[in-house]
C-alpha positions as a LaTeX table, in Angstrom:
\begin{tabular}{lrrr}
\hline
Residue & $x$ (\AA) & $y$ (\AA) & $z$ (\AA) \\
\hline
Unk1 & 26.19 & 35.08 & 35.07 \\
Unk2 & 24.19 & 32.60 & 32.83 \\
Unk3 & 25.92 & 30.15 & 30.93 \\
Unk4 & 25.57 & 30.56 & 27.08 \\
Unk5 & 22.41 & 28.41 & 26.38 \\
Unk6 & 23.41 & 24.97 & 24.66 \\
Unk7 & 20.17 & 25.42 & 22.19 \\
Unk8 & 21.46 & 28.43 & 20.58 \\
Unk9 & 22.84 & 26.35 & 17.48 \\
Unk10 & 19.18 & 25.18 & 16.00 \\
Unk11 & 17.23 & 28.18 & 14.62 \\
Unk12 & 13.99 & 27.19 & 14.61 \\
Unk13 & 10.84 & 29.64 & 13.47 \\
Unk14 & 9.07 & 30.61 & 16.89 \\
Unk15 & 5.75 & 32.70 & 16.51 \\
Unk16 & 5.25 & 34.99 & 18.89 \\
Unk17 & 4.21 & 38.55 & 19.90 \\
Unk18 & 6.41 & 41.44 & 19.24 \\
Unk19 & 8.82 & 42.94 & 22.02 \\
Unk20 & 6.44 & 45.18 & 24.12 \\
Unk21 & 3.75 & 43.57 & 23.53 \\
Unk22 & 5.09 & 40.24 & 25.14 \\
Unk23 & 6.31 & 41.74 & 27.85 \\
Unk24 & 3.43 & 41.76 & 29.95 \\
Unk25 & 3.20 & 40.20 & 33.61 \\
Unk26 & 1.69 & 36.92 & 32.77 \\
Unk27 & 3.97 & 34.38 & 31.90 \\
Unk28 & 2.95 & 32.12 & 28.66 \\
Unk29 & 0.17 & 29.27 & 29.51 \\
Unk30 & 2.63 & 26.00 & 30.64 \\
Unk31 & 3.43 & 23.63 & 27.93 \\
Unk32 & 1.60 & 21.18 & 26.95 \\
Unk33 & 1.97 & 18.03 & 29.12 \\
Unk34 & 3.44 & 19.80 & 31.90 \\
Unk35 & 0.21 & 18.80 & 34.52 \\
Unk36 & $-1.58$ & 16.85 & 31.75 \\
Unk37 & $-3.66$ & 15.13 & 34.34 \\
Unk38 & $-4.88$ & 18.11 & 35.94 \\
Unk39 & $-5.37$ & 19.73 & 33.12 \\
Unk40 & $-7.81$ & 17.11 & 31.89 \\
Unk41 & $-10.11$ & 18.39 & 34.59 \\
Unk42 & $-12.81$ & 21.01 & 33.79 \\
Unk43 & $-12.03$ & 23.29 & 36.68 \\
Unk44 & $-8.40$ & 23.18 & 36.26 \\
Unk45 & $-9.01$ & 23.85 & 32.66 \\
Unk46 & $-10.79$ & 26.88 & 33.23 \\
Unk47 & $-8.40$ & 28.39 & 35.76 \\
Unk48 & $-5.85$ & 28.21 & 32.95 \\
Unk49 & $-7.78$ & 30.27 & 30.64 \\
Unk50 & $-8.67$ & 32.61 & 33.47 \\
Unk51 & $-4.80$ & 32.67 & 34.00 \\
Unk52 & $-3.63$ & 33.21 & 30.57 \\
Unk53 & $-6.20$ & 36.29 & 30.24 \\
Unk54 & $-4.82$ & 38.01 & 33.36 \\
Unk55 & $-8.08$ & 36.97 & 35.47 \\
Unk56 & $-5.73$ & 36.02 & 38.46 \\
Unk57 & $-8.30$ & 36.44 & 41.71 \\
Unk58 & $-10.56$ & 34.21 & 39.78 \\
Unk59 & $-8.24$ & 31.73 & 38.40 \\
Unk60 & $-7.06$ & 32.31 & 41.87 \\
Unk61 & $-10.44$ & 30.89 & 43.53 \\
Unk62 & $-10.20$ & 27.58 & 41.59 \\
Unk63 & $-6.93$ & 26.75 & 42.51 \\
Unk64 & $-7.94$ & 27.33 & 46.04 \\
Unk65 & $-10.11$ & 24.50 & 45.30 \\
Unk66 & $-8.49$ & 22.13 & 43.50 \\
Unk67 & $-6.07$ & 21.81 & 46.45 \\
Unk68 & $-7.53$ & 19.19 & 48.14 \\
Unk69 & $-7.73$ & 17.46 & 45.23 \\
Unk70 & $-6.22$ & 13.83 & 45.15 \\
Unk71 & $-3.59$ & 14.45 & 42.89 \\
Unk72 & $-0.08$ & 13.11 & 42.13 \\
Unk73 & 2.26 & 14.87 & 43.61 \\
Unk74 & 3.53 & 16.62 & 40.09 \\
Unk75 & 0.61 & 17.41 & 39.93 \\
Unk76 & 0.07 & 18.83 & 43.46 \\
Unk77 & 3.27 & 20.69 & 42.88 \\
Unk78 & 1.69 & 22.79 & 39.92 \\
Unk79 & $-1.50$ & 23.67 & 41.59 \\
Unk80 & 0.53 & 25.02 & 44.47 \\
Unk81 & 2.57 & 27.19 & 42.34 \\
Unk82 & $-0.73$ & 28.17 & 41.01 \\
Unk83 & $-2.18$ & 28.95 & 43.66 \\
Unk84 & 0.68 & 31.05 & 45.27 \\
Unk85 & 1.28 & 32.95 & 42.14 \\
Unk86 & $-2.25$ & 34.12 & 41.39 \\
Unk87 & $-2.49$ & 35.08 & 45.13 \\
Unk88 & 0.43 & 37.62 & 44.87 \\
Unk89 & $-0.88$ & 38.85 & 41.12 \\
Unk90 & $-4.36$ & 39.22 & 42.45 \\
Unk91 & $-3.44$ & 40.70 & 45.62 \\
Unk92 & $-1.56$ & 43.13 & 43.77 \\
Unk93 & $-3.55$ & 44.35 & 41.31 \\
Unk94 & $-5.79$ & 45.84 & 44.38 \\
Unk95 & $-5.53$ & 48.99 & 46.77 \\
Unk96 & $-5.17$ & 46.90 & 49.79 \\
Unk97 & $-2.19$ & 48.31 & 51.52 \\
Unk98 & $-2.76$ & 45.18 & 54.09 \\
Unk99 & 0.81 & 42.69 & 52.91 \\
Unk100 & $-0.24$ & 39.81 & 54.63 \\
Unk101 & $-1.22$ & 38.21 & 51.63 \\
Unk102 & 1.61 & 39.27 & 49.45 \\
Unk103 & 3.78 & 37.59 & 52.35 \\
Unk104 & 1.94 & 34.05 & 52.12 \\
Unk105 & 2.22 & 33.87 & 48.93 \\
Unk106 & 5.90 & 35.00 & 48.22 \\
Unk107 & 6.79 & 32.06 & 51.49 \\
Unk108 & 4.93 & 29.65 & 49.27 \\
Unk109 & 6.89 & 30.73 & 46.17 \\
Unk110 & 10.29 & 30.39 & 48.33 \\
Unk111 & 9.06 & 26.69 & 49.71 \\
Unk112 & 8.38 & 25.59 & 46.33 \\
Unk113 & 11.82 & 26.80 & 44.86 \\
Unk114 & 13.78 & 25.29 & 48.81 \\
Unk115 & 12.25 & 22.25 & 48.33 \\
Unk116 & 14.27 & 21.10 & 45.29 \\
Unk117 & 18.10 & 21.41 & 46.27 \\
Unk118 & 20.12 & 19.15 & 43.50 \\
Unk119 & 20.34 & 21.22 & 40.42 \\
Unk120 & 19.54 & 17.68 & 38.31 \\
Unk121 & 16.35 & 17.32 & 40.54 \\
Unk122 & 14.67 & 21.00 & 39.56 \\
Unk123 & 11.86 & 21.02 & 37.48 \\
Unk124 & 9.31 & 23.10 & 36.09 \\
Unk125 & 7.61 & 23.92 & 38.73 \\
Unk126 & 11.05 & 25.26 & 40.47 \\
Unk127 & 11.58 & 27.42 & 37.63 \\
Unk128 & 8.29 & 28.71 & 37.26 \\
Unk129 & 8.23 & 29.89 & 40.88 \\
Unk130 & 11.41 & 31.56 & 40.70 \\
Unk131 & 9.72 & 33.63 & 37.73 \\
Unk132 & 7.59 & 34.09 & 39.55 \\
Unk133 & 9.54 & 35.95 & 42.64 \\
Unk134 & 11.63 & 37.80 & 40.30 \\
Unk135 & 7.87 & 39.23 & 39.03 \\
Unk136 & 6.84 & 39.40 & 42.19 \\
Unk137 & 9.47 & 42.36 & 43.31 \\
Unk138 & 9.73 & 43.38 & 40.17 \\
Unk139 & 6.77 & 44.35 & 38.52 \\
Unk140 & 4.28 & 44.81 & 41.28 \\
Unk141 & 3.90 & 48.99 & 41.11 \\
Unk142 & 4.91 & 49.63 & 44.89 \\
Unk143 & 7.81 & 46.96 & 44.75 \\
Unk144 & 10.68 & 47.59 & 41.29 \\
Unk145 & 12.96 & 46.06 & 43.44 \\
Unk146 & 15.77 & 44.47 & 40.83 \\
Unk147 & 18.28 & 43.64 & 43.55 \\
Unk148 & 15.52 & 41.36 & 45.05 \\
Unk149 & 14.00 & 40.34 & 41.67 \\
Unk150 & 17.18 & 39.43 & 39.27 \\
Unk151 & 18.61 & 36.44 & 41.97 \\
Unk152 & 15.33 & 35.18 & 40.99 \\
Unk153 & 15.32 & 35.72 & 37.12 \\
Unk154 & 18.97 & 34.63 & 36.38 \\
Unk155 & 18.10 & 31.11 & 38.15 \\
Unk156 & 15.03 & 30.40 & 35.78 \\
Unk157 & 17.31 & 32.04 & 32.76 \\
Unk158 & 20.22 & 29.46 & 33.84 \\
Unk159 & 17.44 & 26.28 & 34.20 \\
Unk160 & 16.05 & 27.17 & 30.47 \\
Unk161 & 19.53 & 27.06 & 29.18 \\
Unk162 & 19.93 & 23.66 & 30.17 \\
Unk163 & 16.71 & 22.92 & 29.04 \\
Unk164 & 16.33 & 20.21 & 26.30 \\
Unk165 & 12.66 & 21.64 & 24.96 \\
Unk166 & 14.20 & 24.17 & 22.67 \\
Unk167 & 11.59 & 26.07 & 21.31 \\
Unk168 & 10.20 & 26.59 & 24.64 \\
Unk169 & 12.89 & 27.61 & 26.42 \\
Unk170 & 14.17 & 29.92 & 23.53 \\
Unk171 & 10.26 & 31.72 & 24.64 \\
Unk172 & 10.60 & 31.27 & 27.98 \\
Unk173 & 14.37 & 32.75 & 27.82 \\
Unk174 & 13.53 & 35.77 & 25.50 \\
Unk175 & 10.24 & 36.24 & 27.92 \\
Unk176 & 12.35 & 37.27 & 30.63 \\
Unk177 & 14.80 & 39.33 & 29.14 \\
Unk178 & 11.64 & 41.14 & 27.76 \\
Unk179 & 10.15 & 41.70 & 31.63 \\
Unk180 & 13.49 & 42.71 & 32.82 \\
Unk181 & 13.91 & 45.19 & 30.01 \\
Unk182 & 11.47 & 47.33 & 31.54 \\
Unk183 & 8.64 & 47.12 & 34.39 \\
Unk184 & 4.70 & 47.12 & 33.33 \\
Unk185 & 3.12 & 50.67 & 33.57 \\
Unk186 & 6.36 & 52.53 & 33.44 \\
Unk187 & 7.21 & 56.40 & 33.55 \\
Unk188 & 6.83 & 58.00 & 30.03 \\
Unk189 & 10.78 & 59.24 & 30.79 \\
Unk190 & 12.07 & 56.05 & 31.40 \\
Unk191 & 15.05 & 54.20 & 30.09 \\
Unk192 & 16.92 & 50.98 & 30.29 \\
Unk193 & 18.52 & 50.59 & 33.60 \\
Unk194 & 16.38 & 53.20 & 34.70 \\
Unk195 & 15.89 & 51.21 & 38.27 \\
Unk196 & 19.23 & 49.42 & 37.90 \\
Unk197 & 17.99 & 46.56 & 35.89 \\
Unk198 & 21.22 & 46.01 & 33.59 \\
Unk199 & 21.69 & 42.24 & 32.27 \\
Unk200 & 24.80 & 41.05 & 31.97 \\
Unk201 & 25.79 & 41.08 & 28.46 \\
Unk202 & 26.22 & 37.14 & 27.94 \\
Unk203 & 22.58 & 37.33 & 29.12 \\
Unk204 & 22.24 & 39.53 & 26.23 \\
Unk205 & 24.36 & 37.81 & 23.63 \\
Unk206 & 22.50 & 34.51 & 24.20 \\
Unk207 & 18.95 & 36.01 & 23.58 \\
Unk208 & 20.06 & 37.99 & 20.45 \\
Unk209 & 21.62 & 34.19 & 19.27 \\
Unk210 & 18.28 & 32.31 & 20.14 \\
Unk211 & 16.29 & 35.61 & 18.64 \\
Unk212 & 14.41 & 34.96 & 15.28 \\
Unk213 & 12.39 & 38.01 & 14.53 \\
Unk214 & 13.48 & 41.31 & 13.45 \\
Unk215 & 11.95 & 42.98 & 15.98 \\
Unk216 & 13.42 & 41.14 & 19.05 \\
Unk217 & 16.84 & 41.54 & 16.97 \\
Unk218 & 16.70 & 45.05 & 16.67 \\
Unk219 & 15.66 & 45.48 & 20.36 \\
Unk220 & 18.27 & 43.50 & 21.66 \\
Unk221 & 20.82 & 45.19 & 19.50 \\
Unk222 & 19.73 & 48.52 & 21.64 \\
Unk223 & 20.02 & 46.82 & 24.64 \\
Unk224 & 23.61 & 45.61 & 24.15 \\
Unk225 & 24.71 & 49.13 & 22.77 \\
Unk226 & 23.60 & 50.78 & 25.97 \\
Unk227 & 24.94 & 47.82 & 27.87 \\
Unk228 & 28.45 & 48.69 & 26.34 \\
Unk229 & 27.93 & 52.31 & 26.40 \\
Unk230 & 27.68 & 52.19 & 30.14 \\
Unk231 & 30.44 & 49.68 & 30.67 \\
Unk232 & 33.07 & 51.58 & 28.32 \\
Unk233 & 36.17 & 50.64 & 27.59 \\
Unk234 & 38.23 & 49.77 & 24.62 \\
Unk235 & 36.91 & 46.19 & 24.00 \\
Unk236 & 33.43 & 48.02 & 24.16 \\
Unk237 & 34.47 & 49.99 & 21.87 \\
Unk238 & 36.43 & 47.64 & 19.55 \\
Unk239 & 32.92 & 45.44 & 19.63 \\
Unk240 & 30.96 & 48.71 & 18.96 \\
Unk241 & 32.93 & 49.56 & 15.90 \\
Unk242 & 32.65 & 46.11 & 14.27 \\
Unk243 & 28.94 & 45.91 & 14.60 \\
Unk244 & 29.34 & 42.82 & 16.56 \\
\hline
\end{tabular}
């Protein structure tokens, strides 16, 4: 279970896009900061906009690049996750039943998140790549797999709760609640839990306390309520009742 995020006290104003409409399969463009001195670079510029717009065999092709680069090794680190997650996204979005690429780049993914075994030495990057496997067996059409995928997504949900940069890891946090929720391009008939992707409810309590607009509120209210409904029992009930 994840522990009940230590930023949920400050209620800060976060902008952002409403509940299905952020639930896409990008994640948000990294921080500011984060690889500030690749960044700076044209290329690596440009492969973040290609990124951010869901242009991943592109974005994909510049990363390839930028490889050899002579980078720090923070640096290094981030253009590797790069480059392994835009593989599997590109890859993906293709009718290439060959998996050999999917493969490479979900061993990448898992050598990035290996490499880092102290939980006071994982970073970023770490998080971001195990994101990025939960995505990658859970949204990919031919994959839904949750018992593969939520290992994944309750690690990076546990690392933004410890996080100190509060209003992004209260978007980060909500982000993947919002991808578990439901997969991209889903049946018309489907409903929560529909491929056995139920979060545990103090997953759910601590993104309705970090939640700031309505509509996130109101979704998450749903998602508890079925949560309960499913679960049963009198202290379901009891909570039910009171309106929690």
């Amino acid at each position: 279970m994840s522990k009940l995020p230590f930023f949920l006290v400050p209620v800060i104003a976060l902008a952002g896009a409403a509940w299905l409409g952020a639930a896409g399969d990008a994640p948000s463009r990294h921080d500011p900061g984060v690889t500030a001195a690749v960044t700076g670079d044209d290329a690596a510029d440009r492969a973040e906009a290609l990124y951010v717009e869901g242009s991943y065999a592109l974005a994909h092709s510049i990363y390839d690049g930028l490889r050899n680069a002579d980078l720090a090794e923070a640096e290094r680190r981030w253009i590797e996750f790069r480059w392994a997650d835009t593989l599997w996204r590109a890859q993906s979005a293709t009718a290439n039943p060959d998996s050999s690429k999917l493969d490479e780049s979900r061993r990448a993914l898992e050598a990035l998140a290996d490499a880092i075994g102290r939980p006071e030495d994982r970073d970023r990057v770490w998080a971001e790549s195990r994101e990025s496997l939960g995505d990658y067996w859970w949204s990919r059409r031919r994959s839904r797999n949750w018992g593969q995928a939520w290992p994944h997504y309750q690690a990076a949900l546990d690392f933004w709760a410890g996080s100190r940069e509060i209003d992004v890891a209260r978007e980060r946090y909500l982000q993947i609640v919002r991808k578990a929720d439901r997969p991209p391009e889903v049946e018309p008939y489907y409903v929560y839990g529909g491929y056995g992707n139920r979060l545990p409810i103090e997953v759910l309590d601590s993104a309705l306390e970090i939640a700031v607009r309505p509509d996130d509120r109101a979704h998450l209210h749903y998602l508890i309520a079925m949560t309960l409904a499913s679960t049963g029992g009198e202290p379901a009930a009891r909570r039910t009742r009171a309106g929690w």
